[in-house]
N, C-alpha and C positions, 0 to 999 in steps of 0.2 A: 504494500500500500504506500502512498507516496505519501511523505510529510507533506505538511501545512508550510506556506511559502513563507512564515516569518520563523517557525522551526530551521528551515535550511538555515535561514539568514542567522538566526541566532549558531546557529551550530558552525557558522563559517567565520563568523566573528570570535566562537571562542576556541577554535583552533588559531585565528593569527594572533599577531602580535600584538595587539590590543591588549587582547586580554590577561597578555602574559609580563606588561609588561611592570615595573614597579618604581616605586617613587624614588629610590637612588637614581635607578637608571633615567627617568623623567629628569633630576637636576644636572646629572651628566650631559644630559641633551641640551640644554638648557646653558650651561656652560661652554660646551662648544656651537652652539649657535652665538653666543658672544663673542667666541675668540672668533668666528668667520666674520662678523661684525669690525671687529678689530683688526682683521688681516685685509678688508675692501673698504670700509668707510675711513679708516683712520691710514691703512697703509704701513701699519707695523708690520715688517717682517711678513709681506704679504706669499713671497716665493716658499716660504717652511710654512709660517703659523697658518696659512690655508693648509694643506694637506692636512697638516697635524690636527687640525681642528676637527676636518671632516672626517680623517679617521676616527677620530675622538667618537664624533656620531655614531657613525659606523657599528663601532665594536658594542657600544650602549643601545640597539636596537635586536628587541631577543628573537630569534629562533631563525636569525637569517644564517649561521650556520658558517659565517665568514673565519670562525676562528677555529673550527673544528679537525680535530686532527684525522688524517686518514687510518679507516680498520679493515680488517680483515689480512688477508694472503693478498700481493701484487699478481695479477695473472687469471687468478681466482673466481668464481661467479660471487662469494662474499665480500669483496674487494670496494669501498669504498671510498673514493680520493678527497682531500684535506681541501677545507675550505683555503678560498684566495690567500684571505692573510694569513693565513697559518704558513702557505709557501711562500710568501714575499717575505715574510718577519725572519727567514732562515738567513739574507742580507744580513739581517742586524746581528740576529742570535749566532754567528759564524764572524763576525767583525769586518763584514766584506765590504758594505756601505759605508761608514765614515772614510777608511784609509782613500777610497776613491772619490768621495767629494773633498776629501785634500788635495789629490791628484789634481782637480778644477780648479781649486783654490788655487794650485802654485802657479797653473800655467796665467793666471790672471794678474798675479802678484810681482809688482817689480821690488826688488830686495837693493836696489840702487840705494835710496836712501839709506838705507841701516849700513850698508859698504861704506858709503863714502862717509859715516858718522858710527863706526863700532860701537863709541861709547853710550851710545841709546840701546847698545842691547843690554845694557845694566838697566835701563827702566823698563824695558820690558819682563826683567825678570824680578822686578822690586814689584811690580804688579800684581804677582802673582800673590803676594801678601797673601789677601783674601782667601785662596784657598786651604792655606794652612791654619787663620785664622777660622773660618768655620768647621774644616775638621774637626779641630781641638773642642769647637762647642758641641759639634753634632756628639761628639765620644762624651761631653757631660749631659746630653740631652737622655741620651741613653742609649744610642743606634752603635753598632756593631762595628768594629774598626773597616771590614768592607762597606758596608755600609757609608757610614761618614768621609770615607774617601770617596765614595761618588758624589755624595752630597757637596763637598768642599771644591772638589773640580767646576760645579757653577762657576765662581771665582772666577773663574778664566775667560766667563765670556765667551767659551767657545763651542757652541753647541754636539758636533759631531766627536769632539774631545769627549763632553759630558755622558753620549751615549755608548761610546766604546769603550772607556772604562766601567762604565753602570752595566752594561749587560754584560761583563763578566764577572764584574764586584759582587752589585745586586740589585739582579735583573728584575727582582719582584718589587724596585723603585724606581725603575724607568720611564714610566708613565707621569708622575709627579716631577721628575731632575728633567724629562728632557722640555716638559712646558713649561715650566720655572726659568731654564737654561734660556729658551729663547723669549719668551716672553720678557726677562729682564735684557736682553739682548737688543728684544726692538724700543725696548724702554731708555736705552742710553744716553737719548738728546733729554729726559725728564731727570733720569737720576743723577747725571753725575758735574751735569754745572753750577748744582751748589753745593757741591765736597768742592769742587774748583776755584769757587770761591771764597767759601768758609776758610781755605787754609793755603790761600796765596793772597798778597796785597795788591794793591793797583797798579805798583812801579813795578812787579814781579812779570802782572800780567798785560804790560804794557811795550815791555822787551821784545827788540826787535833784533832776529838772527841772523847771523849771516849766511849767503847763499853757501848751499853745499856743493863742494868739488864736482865736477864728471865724474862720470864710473864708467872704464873700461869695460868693453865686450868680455876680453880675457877674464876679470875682476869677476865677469858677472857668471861668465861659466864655469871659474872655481870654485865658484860660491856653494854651489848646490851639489856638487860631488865632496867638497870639504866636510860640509856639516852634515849629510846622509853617512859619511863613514866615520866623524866622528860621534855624532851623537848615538849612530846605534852602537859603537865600542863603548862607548861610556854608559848610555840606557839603553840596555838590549830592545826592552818590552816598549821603546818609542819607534821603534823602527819602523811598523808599518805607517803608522800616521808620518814621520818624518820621512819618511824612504820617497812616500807616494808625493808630499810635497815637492820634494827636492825634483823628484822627476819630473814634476809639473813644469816645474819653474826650468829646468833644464832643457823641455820641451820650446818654453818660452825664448830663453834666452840664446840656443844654439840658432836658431833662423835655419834650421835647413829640414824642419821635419815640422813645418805649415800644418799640413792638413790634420796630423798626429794634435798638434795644439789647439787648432778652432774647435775639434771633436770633443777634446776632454774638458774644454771653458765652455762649449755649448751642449751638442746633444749628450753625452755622456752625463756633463753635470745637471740636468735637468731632467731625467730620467730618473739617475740615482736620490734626487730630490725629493719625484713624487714617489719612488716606493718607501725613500727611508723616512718620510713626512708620513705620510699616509699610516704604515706599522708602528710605527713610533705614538705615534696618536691612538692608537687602537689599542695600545696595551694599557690605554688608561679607562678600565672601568673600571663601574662604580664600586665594585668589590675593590680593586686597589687604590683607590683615590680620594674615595669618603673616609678617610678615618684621619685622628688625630696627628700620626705621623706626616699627612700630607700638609697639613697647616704647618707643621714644625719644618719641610723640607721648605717651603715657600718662604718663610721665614730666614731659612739658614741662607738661604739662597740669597735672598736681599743684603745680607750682614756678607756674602762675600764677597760679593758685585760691588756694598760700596766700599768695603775694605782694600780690594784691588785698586779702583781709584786712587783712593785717598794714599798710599801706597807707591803707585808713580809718583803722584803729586808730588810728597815727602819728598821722596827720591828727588827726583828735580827740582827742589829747594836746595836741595845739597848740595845739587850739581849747579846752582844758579850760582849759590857762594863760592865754592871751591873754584869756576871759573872767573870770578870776576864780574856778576851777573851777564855774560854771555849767553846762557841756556833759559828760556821762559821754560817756568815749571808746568804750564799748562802742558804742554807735549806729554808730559809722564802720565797722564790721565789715559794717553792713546794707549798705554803699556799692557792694557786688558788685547784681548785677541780680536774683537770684533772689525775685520775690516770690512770698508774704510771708515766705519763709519762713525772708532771714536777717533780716529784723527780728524775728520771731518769736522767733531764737537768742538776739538780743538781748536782749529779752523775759524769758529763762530764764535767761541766766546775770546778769542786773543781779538778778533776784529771789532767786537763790540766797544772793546778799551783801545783801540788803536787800529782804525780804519785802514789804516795805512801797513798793517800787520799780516805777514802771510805765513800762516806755521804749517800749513797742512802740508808739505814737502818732508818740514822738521821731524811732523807726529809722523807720517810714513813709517822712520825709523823705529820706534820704539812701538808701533802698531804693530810690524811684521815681527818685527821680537818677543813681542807677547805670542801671537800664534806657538812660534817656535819654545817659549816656554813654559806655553800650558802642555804643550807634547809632551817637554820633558817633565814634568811635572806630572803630570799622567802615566808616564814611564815607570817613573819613581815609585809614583804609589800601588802601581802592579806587580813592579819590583817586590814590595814590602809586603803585600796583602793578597796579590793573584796567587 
């Protein structure tokens, strides 16, 4: 006998996801329609914090099945295959995703500045402050010395750092460090030009630098084979992240392997984008993201971001007097990893006090130094705790 046409309707409703679904994962929703919000109307970080968002959706909608692992025998009539994400998230869960959006990073990255000015690679690694400042709290918070090395690497500002130490540290906080990571990442131009203020004065941020030397082709192609074979002698565990830079940037700088460089700064890098955006996003449900640890990681995360800052800054006070005031401390600010876009910060607030002021050459220097020492920095703590 045929049901009654509002029995179907009822019984087709409580099979989908309607009715399955629950008020975590309703704020989870809810949440990432904001950060989509924030990655188109505002333009924060709209090339990550999009995917990441929508993944976020994504994974918070029940019975779609996107994260299910494959069962049964391969071959098999039991044979089952794995939802989408579950095969894309193998990228992250494998470490394959970050080291190749470094790859894009370097061929994009001129390391001219930091050459022709070494000593800015000291504020790029006075930056790093922060991370080892929030460590040390995440370990009184109470989180696991794994643990709070993922946490503490925010600090760095560098997103694809924060995930490939986090999914081998601890991967069941990846969903919280990597929106924390970027989100305070597209927050740069709000947080950190008043630490920049607060702890440099007017004549400090008024200094005007002098032009930096040329950098040799040769210069530029030593560059990147010097520091891929030193650093991984010195930190084994940075080598895929520094290895894949250096090649980038070596891609860049040789001029004779074109096509190899437009691929890895365009298609390459924007692919690798939306799957490590997209999985990265999606390992944030509501099961790992509503609980009290997640307010404590966003928290920590703040305390390293502005600790990094303030950190250059210092640093470049120091280096302001020890020169002679030759060095504006604003520059030390760019010493977080996010390029370009805390040199960029710097940029804006030395012009605000001196029109006439051009650092964003300067910050270059200690911007690309930071990359390079939140890797090592990364290295470190895999060293210590992988």
């Amino acid at each position: 006998m045929d049901k009654p046409f509002m029995e179907v309707i009822l019984d087709f409703l409580g099979d989908s996801g309607f009715a399955q679904i629950t008020w975590q994962q309703g704020i989870m929703i809810g949440i990432a329609c904001f950060l989509i919000y924030l990655a188109i109307k505002k333009e924060y970080e709209p090339l990550l914090l999009l995917p990441i968002a929508f993944g976020m959706l994504l994974a918070n909608l029940p019975l779609s099945g996107l994260w299910d692992p494959p069962t049964g025998t391969y071959g098999t009539s039991d044979f089952q295959p794995g939802g989408l994400l579950y095969y894309l998230y193998m990228g992250v869960k494998l470490g394959i995703y970050p080291p190749l959006i470094f790859l894009g990073i370097g061929t994009m990255t001129d390391f001219g500045p930091l050459i022709a000015n070494p000593k800015s690679l000291l504020l790029g690694a006075a930056a790093q402050l922060g991370i080892f400042i929030a460590f040390i709290l995440a370990l009184l918070f109470g989180f696991s010395p794994e643990a709070a090395a993922s946490i503490g690497i925010i600090g760095g500002a560098d997103g694809p750092t924060a995930i490939f130490v986090t999914t081998k540290l601890a991967p069941q906080y990846l969903g919280p460090i990597a929106v924390a990571a970027y989100s305070y990442m597209a927050l740069i131009p709000i947080i950190q030009p008043p630490i920049m203020r607060a702890f440099t004065t007017k004549e400090e941020r008024q200094i005007v630098m002098e032009q930096l030397r040329p950098v040799s082709k040769l210069e530029k192609i030593i560059f990147p084979i010097a520091v891929a074979t030193l650093s991984s002698l010195l930190v084994p565990s940075a080598a895929p992240l520094l290895g894949m830079l250096m090649l980038g940037n070596l891609f860049r700088e040789s001029l004779v392997v074109d096509r190899l460089s437009k691929t890895a700064q365009n298609e390459l890098m924007n692919i690798i984008t939306i799957f490590l955006g997209v999985t990265v996003g999606a390992t944030a449900t509501a099961e790992a993201f509503l609980s009290p640890d997640t307010l404590k990681i966003i928290a920590l995360g703040l305390i390293a971001f502005s600790f990094g800052t303030l950190g250059g800054v210092l640093f470049g006070k120091l280096m302001c007097k020890l020169t002679g005031g030759k060095v504006n401390p604003l520059i030390g600010s760019a010493g977080v990893s996010a390029v370009p876009m805390a040199a960029r910060v710097s940029q804006v607030v030395g012009q605000q006090e001196n029109p006439g002021n051009f650092l964003l050459m300067h910050a270059m220097g200690p911007n690309v130094a930071g990359v390079i020492g939140s890797a090592v920095a990364a290295g470190v703590l895999l060293s210590l705790f992988g």
